[in-house]
C-alpha atoms as one frame of an Amber mdcrd trajectory, in Angstrom:
protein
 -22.624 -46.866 -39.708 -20.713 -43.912 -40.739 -17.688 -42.131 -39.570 -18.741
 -38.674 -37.990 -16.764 -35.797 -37.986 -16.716 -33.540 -35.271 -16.867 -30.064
 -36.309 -15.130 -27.064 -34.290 -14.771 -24.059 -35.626 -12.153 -21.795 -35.571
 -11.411 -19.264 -33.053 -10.773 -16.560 -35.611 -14.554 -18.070 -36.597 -16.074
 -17.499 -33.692 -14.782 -13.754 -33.322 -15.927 -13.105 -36.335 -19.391 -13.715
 -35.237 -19.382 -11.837 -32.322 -21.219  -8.393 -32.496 -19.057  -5.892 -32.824
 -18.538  -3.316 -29.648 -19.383   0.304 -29.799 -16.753   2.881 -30.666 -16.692
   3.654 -26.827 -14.380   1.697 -25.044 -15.372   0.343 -21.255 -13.622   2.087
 -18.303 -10.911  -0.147 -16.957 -11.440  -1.326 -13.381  -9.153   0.179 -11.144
  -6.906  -1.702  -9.435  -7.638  -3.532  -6.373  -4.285  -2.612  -4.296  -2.147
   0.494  -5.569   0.965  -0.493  -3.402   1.585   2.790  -1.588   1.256   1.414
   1.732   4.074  -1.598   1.164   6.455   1.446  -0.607   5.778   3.446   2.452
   6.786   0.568   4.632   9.770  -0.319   3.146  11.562   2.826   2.502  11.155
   3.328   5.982  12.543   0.315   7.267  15.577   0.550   4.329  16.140   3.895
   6.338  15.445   3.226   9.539  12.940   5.613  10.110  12.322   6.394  13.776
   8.342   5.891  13.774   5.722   6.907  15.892   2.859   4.801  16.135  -0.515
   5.907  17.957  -2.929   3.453  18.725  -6.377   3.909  18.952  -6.385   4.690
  23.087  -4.100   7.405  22.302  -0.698   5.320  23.221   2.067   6.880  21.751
   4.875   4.251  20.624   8.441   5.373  18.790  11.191   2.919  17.174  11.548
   1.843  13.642   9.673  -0.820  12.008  11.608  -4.112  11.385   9.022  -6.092
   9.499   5.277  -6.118   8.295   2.699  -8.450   6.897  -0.997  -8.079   6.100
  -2.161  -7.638   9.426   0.776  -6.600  11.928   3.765  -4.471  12.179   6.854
  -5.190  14.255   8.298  -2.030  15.730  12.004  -2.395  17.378  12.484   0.016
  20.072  16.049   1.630  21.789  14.633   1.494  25.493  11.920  -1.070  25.557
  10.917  -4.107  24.100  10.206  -4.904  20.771   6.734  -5.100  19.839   4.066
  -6.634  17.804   1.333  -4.388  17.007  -2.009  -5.342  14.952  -2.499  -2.800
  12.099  -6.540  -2.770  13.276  -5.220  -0.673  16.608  -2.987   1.759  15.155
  -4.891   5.107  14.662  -1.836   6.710  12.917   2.149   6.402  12.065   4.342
   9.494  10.795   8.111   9.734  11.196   9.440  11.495  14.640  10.889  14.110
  12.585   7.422  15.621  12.181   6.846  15.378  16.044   9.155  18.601  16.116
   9.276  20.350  13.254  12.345  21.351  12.165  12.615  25.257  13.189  12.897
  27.439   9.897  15.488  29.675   9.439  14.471  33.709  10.124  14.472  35.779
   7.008  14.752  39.240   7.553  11.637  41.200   8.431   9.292  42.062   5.313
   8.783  46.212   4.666
């Protein structure tokens, strides 16, 4: 018997042989999460953001939000108990701010 050698070529071989792609290049897949809600989150919390939270019954709910994971948010109130809240019911958040918006100041009357 003889010694057999086992041939494997090289990769710089084997692109060589591919077929080559048209000038065109294929559209990049967009990105699965873009991060904007996390960022939201945690500027808020850094700033302690008094939130309001409606759920999907209507229930209005105000604090700041401590913490959040994938599928909850904890929201520390002044005058009630903290709670934790299951993103799947909340209808909405903005900031409390927006509740009342901030009156403007009068300019004087257009002619």
């Amino acid at each position: 018997m003889s010694d057999r050698k086992l041939i494997r070529p090289s990769m710089n071989e084997m692109v060589e042989r591919l077929p080559a792609r048209s000038a065109g290049r294929r559209k990049q897949v967009p990105a699965e999460q873009t991060n904007a809600e996390s960022f939201y989150y945690l500027k808020q919390m850094q700033n302690r953001t008094t939130m309001v939270i409606v759920l999907l019954d209507g229930t209005e709910l105000s604090g700041w939000i401590e913490w959040y994971d994938k599928t909850c948010i904890k929201l520390n109130r002044n005058d009630a108990p903290n709670l934790l809240l299951f993103k799947h019911s909340v209808k909405f958040i903005f900031k409390e701010e927006e509740l009342n918006p901030r009156r403007r100041r009068r300019s004087a009357p257009r002619k």
